[in-house]
C-alpha positions in Angstrom: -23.5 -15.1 4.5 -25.7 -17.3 2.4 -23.0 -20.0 0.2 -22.5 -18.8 -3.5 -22.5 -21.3 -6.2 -19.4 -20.0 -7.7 -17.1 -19.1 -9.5 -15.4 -22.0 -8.5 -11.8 -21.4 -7.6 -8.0 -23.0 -7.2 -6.5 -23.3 -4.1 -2.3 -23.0 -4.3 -0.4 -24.6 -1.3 3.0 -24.9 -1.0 4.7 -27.1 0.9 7.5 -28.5 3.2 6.7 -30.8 6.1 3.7 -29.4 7.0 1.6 -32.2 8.5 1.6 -30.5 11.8 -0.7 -27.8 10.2 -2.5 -28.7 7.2 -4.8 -30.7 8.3 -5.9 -27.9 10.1 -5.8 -25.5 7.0 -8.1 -27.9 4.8 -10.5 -28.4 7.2 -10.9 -25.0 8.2 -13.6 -23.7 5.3 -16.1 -24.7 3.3 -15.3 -25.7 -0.4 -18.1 -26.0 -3.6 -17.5 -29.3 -5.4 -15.6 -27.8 -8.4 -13.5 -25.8 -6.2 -9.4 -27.0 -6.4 -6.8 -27.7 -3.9 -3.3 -27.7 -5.8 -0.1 -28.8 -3.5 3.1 -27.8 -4.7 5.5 -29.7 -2.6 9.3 -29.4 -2.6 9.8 -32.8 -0.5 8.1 -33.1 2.5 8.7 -36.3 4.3 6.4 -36.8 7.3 3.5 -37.4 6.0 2.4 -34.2 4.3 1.6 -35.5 1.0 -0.8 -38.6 2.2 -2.9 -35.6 3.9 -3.4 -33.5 0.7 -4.6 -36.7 -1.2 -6.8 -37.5 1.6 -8.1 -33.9 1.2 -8.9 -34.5 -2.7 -5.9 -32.2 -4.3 -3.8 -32.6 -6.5 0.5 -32.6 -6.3 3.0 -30.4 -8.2 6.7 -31.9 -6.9 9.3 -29.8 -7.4 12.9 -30.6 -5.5 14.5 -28.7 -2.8 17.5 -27.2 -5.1 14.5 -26.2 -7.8 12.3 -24.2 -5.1 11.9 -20.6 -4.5 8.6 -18.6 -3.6 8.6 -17.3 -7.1 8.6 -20.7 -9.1 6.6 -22.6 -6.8 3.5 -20.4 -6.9 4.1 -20.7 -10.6 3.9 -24.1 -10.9 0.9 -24.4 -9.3 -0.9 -21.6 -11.0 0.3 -23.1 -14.8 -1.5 -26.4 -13.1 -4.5 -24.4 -12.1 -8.2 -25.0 -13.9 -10.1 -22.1 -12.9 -9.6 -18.0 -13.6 -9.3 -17.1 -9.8 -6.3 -18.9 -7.8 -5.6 -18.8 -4.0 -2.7 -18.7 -3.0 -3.2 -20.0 1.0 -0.1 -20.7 2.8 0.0 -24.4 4.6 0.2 -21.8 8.0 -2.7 -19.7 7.8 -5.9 -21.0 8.8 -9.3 -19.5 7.5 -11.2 -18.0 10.9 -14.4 -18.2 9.0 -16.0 -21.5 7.7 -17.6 -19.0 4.7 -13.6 -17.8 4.0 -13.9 -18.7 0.3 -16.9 -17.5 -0.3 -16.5 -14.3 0.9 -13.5 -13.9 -1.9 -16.2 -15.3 -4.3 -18.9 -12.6 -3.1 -15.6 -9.9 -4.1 -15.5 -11.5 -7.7 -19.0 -11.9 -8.6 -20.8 -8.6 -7.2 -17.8 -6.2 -5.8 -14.8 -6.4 -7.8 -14.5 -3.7 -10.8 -13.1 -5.4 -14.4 -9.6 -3.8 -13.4 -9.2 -5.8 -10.2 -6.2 -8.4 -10.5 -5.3 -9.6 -7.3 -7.2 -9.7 -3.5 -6.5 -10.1 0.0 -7.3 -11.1 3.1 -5.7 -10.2 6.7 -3.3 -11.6 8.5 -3.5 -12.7 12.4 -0.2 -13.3 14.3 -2.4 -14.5 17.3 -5.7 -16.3 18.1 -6.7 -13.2 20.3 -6.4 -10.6 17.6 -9.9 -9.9 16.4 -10.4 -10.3 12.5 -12.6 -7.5 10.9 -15.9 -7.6 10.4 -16.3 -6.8 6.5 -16.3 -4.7 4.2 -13.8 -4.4 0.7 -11.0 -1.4 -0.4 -9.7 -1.3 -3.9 -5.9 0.2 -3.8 -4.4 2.1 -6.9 -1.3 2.4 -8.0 -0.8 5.8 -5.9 -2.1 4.5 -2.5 0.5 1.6 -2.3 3.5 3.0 -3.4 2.6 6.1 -1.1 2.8 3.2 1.7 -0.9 2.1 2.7 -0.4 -1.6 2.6 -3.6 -3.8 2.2 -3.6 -7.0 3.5 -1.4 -10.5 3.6 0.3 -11.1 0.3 0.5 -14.7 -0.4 0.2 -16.2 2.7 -3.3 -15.5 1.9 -4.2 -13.6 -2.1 -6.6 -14.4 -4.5 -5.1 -14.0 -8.4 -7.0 -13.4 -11.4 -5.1 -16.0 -13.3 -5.3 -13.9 -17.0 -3.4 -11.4 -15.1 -0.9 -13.5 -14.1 -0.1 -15.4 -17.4 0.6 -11.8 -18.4 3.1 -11.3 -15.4 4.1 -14.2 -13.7 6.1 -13.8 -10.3 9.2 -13.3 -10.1 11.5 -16.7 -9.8 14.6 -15.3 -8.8 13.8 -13.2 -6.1 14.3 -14.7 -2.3 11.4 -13.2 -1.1 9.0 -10.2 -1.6 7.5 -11.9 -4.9 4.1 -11.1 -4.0 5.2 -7.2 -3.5 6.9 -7.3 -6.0 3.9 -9.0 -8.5 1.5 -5.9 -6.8 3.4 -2.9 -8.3 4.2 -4.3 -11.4 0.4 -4.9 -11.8 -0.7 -1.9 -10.0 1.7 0.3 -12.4 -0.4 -0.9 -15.7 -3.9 0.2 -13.9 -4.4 -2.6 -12.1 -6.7 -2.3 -8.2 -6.2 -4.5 -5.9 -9.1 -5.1 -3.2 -8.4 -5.8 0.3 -11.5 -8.3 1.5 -11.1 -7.6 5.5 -13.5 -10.3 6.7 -11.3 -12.6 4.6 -8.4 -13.5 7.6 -6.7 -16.1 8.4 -4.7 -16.8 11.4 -0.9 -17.8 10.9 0.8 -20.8 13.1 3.5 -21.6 12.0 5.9 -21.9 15.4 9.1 -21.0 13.6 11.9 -19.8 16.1 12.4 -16.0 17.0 15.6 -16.2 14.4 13.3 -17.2 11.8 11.0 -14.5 11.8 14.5 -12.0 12.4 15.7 -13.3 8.4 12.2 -13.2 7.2 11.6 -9.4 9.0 15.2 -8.8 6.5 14.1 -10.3 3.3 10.8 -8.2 3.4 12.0 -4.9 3.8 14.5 -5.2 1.4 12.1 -6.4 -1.1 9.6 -4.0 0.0 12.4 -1.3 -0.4 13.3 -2.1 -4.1 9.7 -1.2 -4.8 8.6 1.3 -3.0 9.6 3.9 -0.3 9.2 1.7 3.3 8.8 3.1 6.6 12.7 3.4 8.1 12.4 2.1 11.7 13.7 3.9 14.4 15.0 2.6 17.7 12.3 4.8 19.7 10.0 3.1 17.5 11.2 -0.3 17.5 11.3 0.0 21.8 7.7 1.4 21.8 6.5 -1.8 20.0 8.6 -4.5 21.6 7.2 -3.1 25.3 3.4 -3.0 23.6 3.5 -6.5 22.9 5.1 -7.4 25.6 2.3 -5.7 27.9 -0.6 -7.0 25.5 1.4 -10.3 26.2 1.3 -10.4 29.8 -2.2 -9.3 30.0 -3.9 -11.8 27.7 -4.4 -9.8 24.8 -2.3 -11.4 22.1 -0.6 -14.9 22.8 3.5 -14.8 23.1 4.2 -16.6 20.3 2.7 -14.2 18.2 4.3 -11.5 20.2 7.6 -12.5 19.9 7.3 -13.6 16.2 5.9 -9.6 15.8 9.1 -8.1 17.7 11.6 -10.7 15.8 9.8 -9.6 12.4 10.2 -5.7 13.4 14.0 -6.3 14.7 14.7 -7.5 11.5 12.8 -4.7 9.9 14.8 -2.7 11.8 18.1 -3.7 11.3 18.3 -4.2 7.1 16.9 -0.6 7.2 19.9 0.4 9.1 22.1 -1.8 6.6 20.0 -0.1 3.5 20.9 2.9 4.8 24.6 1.9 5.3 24.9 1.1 1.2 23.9 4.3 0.3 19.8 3.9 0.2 17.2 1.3 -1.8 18.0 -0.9 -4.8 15.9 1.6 -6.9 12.5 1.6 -7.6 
């Protein structure tokens, strides 16, 4: 793709002791010169914030007691400049060089007025193939009928107008991307899915990690919309796929087993939904 020459846009990263991978974030893609890097920090300690100088951006410090997903990403959108903010996750590294523009090509000849929000794939391992191209815009109807679109904010593009209008959620432990979607999607809102827009996710979290974090999205997901319930066949089908793909080179096991923690935990809050008497309500 030939390099746009805007709309320039904000980059969000939050962050905790991240030096291991950030470096690797920034210097994955290309940037224009009024492009923005925003760090919104909540008191890393090795090293993390002398990187993101380095890099050019700018710090937002919030302390540990005063972070949650919801508040962070706030933070660093009220500090934002520009009309379209990125939120990137100090994990998920671009696989293409041309990562920002290809949001910008979305924005400037693709996106209809009533898009608020983008996003880009997420890879679990460095041998799943990201998509070629190509752009989907999701109504209200097609997500809360369950065809998901893409990363949330490890890796979504805001139009920031639309946020100052619905800011996310503060309180909520996790699902505040999810929960940002339907609550823009229900006043008309699209939301385009930008396929050639991935980025591969590294962090190296343990198995019991990815178990809570597999938890805390489907019971967001299920306050919001009506989730696929996971069934044991189901869960036991998946667990031996990656463990196949696994042994024969086709994903790494690191992503495997962060894929089968995440489903386990899927799995077992469905089970505990189910228990109470069905979702929080919709």
């Amino acid at each position: 793709m030939d390099p746009l020459t805007g709309p320039p846009l904000s980059i969000v990263i939050r962050s905790l002791n991240v030096a291991s991978t950030l470096p690797r974030v920034l210097d994955a893609f290309d940037r224009l010169p009024a492009d923005e890097i925003i760090l919104v920090d909540s008191g890393s300690s090795d090293g993390t914030l002398e990187i993101a100088r380095r890099a050019g951006a700018r710090i937002v410090e919030l302390t540990a007691a005063e972070f949650t997903y919801g508040r962070s990403l706030n933070l660093g959108f009220r500090a934002a400049r520009h009309e379209w903010v990125l939120a990137l996750s100090a994990h998920a590294v671009p696989t293409r060089r041309d990562f920002l523009d290809l949001y910008r090509e979305g924005i400037a000849r693709r996106f209809p007025e009533q898009v608020s929000a983008a996003v880009g794939p997420l890879l679990l391992s460095e041998l799943d193939r990201p998509l070629p191209g190509g752009i989907t815009l999701f109504e209200a109807d097609d997500f809360l009928q369950g065809f998901g679109f893409g990363a949330g904010n490890p890796n979504a593009l805001y139009r920031r107008s639309c946020w100052e209008e619905l800011p996310f959620d503060e309180l909520t432990g996790g699902g505040e991307d999810l929960e940002w979607y339907v609550r823009s999607l229900r006043q008309g809102a699209i939301v385009a899915a930008v396929h050639a827009a991935s980025v591969l996710y590294i962090s190296r979290q343990p198995m019991k990690a990815f178990y809570r974090k597999g938890r805390v999205d489907y019971r967001a997901a299920a306050r919001w919309i009506e989730p696929h319930i996971p069934s044991a066949a189901g869960l036991a089908i998946r667990i031996a796929k990656l463990l196949l793909y696994a042994a024969l080179g086709r994903t790494d096991w690191q992503g495997a087993k962060s894929s089968i923690a995440h489903g386990l935990g899927n799995y077992v809050e469905a089970r505990a939904l189910r228990r109470e008497g069905g979702t929080e309500g919709k």
